[in-house]
N, C-alpha and C positions, 0 to 999 in steps of 0.2 A: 606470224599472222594467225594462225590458228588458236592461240592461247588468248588471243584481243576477242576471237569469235565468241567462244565459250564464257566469258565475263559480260557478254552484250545487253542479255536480259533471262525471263524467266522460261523455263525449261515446260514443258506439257503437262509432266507429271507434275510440277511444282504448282501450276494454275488449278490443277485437274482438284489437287488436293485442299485447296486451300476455297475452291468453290462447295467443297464435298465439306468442309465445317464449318461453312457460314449457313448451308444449305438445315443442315443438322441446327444449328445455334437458333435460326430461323423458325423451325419447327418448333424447335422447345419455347421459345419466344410465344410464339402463337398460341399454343397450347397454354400454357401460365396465362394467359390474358385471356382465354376463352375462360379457364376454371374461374380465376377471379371474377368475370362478368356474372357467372352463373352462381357462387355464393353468394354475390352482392343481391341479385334477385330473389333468391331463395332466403337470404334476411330480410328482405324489406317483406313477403308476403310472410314469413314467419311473424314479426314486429304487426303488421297489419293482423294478424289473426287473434292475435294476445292481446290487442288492443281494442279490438273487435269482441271479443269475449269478455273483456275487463267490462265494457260500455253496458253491455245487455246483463250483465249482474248488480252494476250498479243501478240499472236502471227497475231492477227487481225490486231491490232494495229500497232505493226511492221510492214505490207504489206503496210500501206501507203494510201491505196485505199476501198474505203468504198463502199458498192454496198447492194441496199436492196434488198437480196434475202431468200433463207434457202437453207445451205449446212449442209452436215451428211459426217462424216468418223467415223473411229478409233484411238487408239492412238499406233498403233503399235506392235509388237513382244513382247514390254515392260510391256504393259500395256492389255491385250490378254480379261478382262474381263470387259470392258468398251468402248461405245462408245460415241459420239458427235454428237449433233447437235445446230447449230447455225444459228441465226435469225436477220438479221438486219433487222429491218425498220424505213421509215424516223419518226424525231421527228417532234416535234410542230412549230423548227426553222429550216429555210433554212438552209442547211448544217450539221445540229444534226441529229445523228441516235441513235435511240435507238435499243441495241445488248443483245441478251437472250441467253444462252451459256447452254445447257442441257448435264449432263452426264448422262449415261444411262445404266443399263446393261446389256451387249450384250445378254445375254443370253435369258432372262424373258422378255429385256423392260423396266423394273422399271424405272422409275424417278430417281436417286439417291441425283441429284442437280444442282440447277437451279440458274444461275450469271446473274443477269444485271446489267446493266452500260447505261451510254449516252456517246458516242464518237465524236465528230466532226470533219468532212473533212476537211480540212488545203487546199485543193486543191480548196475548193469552194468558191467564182462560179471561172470557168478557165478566165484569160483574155485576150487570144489570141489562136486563132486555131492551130495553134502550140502546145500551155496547153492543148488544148484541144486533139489533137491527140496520147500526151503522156498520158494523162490521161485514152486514151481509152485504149491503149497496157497495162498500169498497172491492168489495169482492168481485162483486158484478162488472162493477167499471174496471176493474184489476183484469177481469177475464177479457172484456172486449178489447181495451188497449192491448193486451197480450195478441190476441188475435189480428191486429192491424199491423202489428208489428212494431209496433210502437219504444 
């Protein structure tokens, strides 16, 4: 009778142990799925920053008019946790600017990321004061869109 006892079912130590590596398996479980959540985040605002940055060079570039200064804005209603700042100054060649394009954010400041490029004025040098006068009004308007953040 004693030997039917012993075959009945699972012994203390047996349960104790087998709670003790699900318990473990669990943990590791949890933890992989915490890191993966928190890379996946950290790419989409990495993606969003580079994209963010690509936009406001592009949008330099599109104005036409190169001017070496440093303007700051934001990106809008859209984009509410990031801002801009952007750096032109001249390059090594008459007419090359080199352009530093910072995202930023808004909050804290951080750096998040930082775009340069070399651009150069298609405008330069003007060769009639004429060029030269339209050149100045783009400028103008190049400075105040910069300032709206446009």
């Amino acid at each position: 009778m004693s030997a039917q006892r012993q075959q009945a079912g699972f012994s203390l130590i047996e349960v104790m142990c087998a709670i003790l590596i699900m318990g473990v398996a669990l943990v590791a479980l949890t933890r992989g799925m915490t890191t993966a959540l928190g890379s996946t985040k950290d790419s989409e605002v990495q993606t969003t920053v580079v994209e963010l940055a690509a936009g406001q060079m592009e949008t330099l570039r599109a104005s036409g008019v190169l001017t070496d200064e440093t303007t700051e804005g934001d990106f809008g209603d859209r984009f509410p946790k990031y801002k801009w700042e952007q750096t032109v100054s001249p390059g090594e060649v008459d007419g090359l600017h080199q352009v530093d394009v910072l995202v930023e954010d808004s909050k804290s400041g951080a750096l998040l990321y930082k775009l340069t490029t070399l651009l150069f004025d298609m405008d330069y040098p003007s060769s009639t004061a004429s060029d030269a006068k339209q050149k100045r009004r783009d400028l103008d308007k190049a400075k105040k869109r910069n300032r709206r953040g446009q």
